[in-house]
C-alpha positions in Angstrom: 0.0 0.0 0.0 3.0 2.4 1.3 3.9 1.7 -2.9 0.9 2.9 -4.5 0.7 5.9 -1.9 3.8 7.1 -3.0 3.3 6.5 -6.6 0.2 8.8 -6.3 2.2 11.3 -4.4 4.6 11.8 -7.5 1.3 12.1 -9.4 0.4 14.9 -7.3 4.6 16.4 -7.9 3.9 16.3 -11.2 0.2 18.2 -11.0 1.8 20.7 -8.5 4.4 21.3 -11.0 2.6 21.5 -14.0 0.4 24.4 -11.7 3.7 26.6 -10.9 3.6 27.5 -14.9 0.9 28.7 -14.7 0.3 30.6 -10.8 1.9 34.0 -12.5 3.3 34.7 -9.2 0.6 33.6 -7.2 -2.0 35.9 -8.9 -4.1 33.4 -11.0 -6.0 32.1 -8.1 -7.3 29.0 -9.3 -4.1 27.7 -10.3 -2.5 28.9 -7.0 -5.2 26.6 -5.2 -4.5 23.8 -7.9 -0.7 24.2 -6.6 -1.3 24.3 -3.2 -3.5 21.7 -3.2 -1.1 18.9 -5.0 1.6 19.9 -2.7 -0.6 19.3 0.0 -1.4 15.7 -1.2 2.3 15.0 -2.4 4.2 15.5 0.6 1.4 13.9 2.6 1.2 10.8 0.7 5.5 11.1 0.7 5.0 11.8 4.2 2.8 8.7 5.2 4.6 6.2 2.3 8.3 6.9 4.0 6.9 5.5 7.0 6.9 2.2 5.1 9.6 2.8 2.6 13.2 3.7 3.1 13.2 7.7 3.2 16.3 7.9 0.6 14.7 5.3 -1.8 11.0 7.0 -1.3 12.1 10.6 -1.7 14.1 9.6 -4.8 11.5 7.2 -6.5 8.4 10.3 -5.5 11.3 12.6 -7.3 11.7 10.8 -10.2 8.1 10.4 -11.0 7.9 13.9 -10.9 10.8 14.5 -13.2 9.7 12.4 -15.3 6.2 13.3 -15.6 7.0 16.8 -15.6 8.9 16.2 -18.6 6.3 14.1 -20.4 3.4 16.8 -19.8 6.0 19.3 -21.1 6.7 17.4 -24.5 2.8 17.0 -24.6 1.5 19.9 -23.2 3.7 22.3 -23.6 6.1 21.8 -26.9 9.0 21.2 -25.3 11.8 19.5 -27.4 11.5 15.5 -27.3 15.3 14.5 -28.7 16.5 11.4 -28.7 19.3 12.2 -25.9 16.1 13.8 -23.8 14.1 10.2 -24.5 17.1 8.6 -23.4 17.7 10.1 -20.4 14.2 9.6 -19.5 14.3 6.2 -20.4 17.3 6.3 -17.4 15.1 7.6 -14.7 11.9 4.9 -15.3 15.2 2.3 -15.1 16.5 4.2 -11.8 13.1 4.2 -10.2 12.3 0.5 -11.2 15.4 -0.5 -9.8 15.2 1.4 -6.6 11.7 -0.2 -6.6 13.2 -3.7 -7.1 16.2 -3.4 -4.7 14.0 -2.0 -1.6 13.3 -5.6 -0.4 16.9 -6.1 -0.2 18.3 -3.2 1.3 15.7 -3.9 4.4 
């Protein structure tokens, strides 16, 4: 459960993220509540999944998530550049998280 928590948490990183482009300094209200909100929810569920999961291994797998899905909804969303090298490097963090993911049986 402490798995999917955290997963959900990134969610939230990315959503949180994805809201900061748009807050224009904290005047656009309803984004500014949007932000708020997700970081709310993403450090909670962070918050209550590290009590489960290594701290080191759950901050970096809720981190990567983020990265990473800030980067997709930015190729998507937002026209930013999706290069080869950039793909790669994605590529990269989903193996980093999977393996943190995989390895957190053993290092407990």
């Amino acid at each position: 459960m402490a798995w999917v928590l955290l997963i959900v948490g990134g969610l939230f990183e990315i959503g949180f993220t994805t809201c900061l482009r748009h807050v224009e300094g904290f005047r656009n209200i309803p984004w500014t509540i949007g932000f708020l909100a997700s970081v709310a929810c993403s450090m909670t569920l962070l918050e209550v999944a590290s009590r489960s999961i290594a701290m080191g291994t759950a901050y970096a797998v809720w981190g990567g998530i983020g990265a990473l899905g800030t980067v997709v909804v930015g190729i998507i969303w937002f026209g930013e550049p999706a290069s080869v090298p950039r793909l790669l490097l994605i590529a990269g963090v989903v193996a980093c998280i999977a393996g943190l993911k995989l390895t957190a049986a053993i290092a407990a």
